[in-house]
N, C-alpha and C positions, 0 to 999 in steps of 0.2 A: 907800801902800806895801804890799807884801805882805811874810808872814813868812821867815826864811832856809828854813825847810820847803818853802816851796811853789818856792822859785825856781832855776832851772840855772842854770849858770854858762857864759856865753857869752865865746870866747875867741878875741884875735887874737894869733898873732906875726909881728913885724915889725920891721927896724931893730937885728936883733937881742935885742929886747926882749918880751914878753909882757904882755898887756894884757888883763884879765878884769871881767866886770862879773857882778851877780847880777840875773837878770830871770825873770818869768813866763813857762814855754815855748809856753806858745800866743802870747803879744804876741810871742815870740823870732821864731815863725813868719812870723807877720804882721808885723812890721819888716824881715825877709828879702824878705817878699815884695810889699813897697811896697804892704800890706794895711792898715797898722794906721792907726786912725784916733780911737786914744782920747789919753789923758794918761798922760805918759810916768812921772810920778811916783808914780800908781796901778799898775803894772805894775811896778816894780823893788824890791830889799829893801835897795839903799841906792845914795846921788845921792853913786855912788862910784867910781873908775877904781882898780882891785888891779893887781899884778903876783902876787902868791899871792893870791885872794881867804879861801884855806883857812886861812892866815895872817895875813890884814888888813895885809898887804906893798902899799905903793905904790910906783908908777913914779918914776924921776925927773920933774919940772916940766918939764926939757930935751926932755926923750924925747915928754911928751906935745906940746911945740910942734913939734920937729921930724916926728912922725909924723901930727897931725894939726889941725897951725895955730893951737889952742888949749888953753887949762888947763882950759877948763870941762867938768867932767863931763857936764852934761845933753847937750850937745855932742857929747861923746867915745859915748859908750853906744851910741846906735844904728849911728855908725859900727863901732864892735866889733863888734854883735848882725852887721851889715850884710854886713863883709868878712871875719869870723874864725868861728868853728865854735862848736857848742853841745853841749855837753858835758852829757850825764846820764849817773848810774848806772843798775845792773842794777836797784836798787828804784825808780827814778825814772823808768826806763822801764815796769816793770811797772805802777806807780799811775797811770802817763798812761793806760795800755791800757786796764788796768780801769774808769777813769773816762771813757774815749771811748766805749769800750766799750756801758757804762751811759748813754751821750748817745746813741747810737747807736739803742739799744734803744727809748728816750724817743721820739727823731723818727718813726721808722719806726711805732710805736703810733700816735702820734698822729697820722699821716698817711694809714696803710694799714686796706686793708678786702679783706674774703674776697668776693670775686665769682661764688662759689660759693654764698655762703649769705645772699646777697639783700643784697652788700655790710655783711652786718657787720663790725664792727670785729673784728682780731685782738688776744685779751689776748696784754698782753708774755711772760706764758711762753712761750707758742706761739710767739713770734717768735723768743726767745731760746733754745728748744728746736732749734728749725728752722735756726736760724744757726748752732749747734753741732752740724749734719749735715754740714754746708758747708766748702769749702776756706779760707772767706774767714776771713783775722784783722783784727782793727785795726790800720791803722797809729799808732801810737802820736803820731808825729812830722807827720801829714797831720791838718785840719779836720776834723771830722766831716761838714761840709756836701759834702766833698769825695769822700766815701767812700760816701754812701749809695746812688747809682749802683751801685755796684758790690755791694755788699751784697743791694740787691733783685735784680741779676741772679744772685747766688748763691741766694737763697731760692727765686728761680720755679720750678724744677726739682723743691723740696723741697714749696711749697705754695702755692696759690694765692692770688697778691697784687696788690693795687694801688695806687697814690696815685690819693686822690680828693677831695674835698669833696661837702661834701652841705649842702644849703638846707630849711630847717626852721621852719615856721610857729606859732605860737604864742602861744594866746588866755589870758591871766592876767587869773582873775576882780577885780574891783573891791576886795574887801576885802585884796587884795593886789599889787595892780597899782602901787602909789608905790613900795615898795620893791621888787619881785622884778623890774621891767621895769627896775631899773640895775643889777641883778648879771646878767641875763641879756645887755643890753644891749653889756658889756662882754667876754662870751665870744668874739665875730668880728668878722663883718663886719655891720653893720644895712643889711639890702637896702630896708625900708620898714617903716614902723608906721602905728598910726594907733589914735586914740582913741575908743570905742566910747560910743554915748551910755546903755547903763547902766552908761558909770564903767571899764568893764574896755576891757584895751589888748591889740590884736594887735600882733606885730614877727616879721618875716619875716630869719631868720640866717643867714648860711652860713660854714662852719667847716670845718677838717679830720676828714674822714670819721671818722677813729681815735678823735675825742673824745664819740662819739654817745651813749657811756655815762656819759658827765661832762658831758655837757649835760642830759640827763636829771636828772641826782643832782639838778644847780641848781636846775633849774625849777622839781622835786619838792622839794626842801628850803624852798623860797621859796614856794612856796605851797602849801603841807602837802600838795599830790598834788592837789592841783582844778585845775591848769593842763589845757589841752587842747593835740596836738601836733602838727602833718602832716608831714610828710617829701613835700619838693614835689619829684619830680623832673622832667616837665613840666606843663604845661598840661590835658594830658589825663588822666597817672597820678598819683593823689596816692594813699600810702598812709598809712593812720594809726596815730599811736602815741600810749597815752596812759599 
C-alpha cells in the first residue's frame, strides 16, 4: 500500500450516489488506460470504497451491488479509477510536475548526446537549462515515456541533441577482472566477452549514449583506473578512451 500523502482520490458518481477511492496517480493513469499491469494492493492507500474519502464516509452495501454487482472492494476500485474522474489538488498537481519533471530530465541525460561534440553526453543542467528556453511544460497527468518525444522536439531548436547508444570495449586487467567484470557486466547490454589467458577479461557493452560518464566512473572505480576502453563505433573507427 502507499501513504494517504502520495495518493489522489479517484471519483465516480452514479445512481445518485458517489464513490471514491484513494490510489497512486500514475497506477490512476495506467488503470484508465488498460496500461496497468502491476498489483493492485501495492498502488492504493486503503482496500476501501468511500462516499467522502475525506471523511472515511462509506456507501451503502445496497448501492455498491446495485452499481457495480459486488461488495468487494478490490472489485469496485478499478472500476471507479476506470469510469469516474481523478481528482488532485493545486499542490498535487504541482509535486506530480515537479517529479516528472525530474523523470524527464533523468531519461533524456541518460539517453541524449551532443552530436556536435563527438557525441558527448549532455549534463543534466544543460538539458534542464535548455528545457527552460522552451514552450514545452510537463504534463503532470501524461507518462513521462510519453512526453519525451515532444520534449526533444522542443530542445532541437535550442541545442543540439540526440538519442543514441554507444558500444564500448573494455579490457580489465587480471588483478581485477573477478570482481569489476560483474559490476561492469550489469551496466547494459554484454554484446561479447571473452577471457584472456593472462587472467584478464575483455567485454564488449552497449548502453545509453547519456551514461558514458557513469560507465567510465565504474570501470575506473573497479579497477583503480588500469582498465583500458574503446568506443567501437564501427569496424573501421575505433576511438580510444582511457
Amino acid at each position: 500500500m502507499i501513504s494517504l500523502d502520495e495518493a489522489v482520490t479517484a471519483r465516480l458518481e452514479s445512481h445518485g450516489q458517489r464513490f471514491e477511492v484513494l490510489v497512486d496517480p500514475d497506477a490512476a493513469l495506467a488503470i484508465k488506460r488498460d496500461d496497468f499491469d502491476g498489483e493492485l494492493e501495492d498502488v492504493i492507500a486503503a482496500e476501501d470504497v468511500f462516499e467522502d474519502a475525506s471523511r472515511g464516509d462509506r456507501p451503502p452495501e445496497n448501492m455498491l451491488e446495485e452499481v457495480f454487482d459486488t461488495t468487494d472492494p478490490m472489485a469496485i476500485i478499478p472500476e471507479v479509477i476506470k469510469r469516474g474522474e481523478i481528482q488532485i489538488t493545486a499542490d498535487q498537481r504541482r509535486e506530480m510536475q515537479e517529479q516528472k519533471h525530474k523523470q524527464l530530465i533523468q531519461r533524456i541525460t541518460r539517453n541524449a548526446v551532443n552530436p556536435q561534440m563527438d557525441d558527448a553526453p549532455h549534463p543534466p543542467e544543460r538539458i534542464e537549462s535548455a528545457l527552460e528556453e522552451t514552450d514545452f511544460r510537463v504534463d503532470p497527468m501524461e507518462p513521462v515515456e510519453a512526453q519525451v518525444d515532444d520534449a526533444l522536439d522542443a530542445l532541437r531548436p535550442v541545442i543540439p541533441i540526440r538519442f543514441d547508444e554507444v558500444t564500448v570495449a573494455v579490457q580489465v586487467p587480471a588483478d581485477y577482472a573477478g570482481s569489476a567484470q560483474a559490476q561492469i557486466r550489469q551496466f547494459g547490454d554484454l554484446e561479447r566477452e571473452e577471457w584472456q589467458s593472462d587472467g584478464s577479461w575483455v567485454g564488449v557493452m552497449t548502453f545509453p549514449a547519456g551514461l558514458q560518464n557513469d560507465f567510465y566512473d565504474v570501470v575506473n572505480e573497479h579497477t583503480s583506473g588500469e582498465a583500458e576502453t574503446q568506443i567501437i563505433k564501427d569496424e573501421d573507427d575505433i576511438s580510444t578512451r582511457g
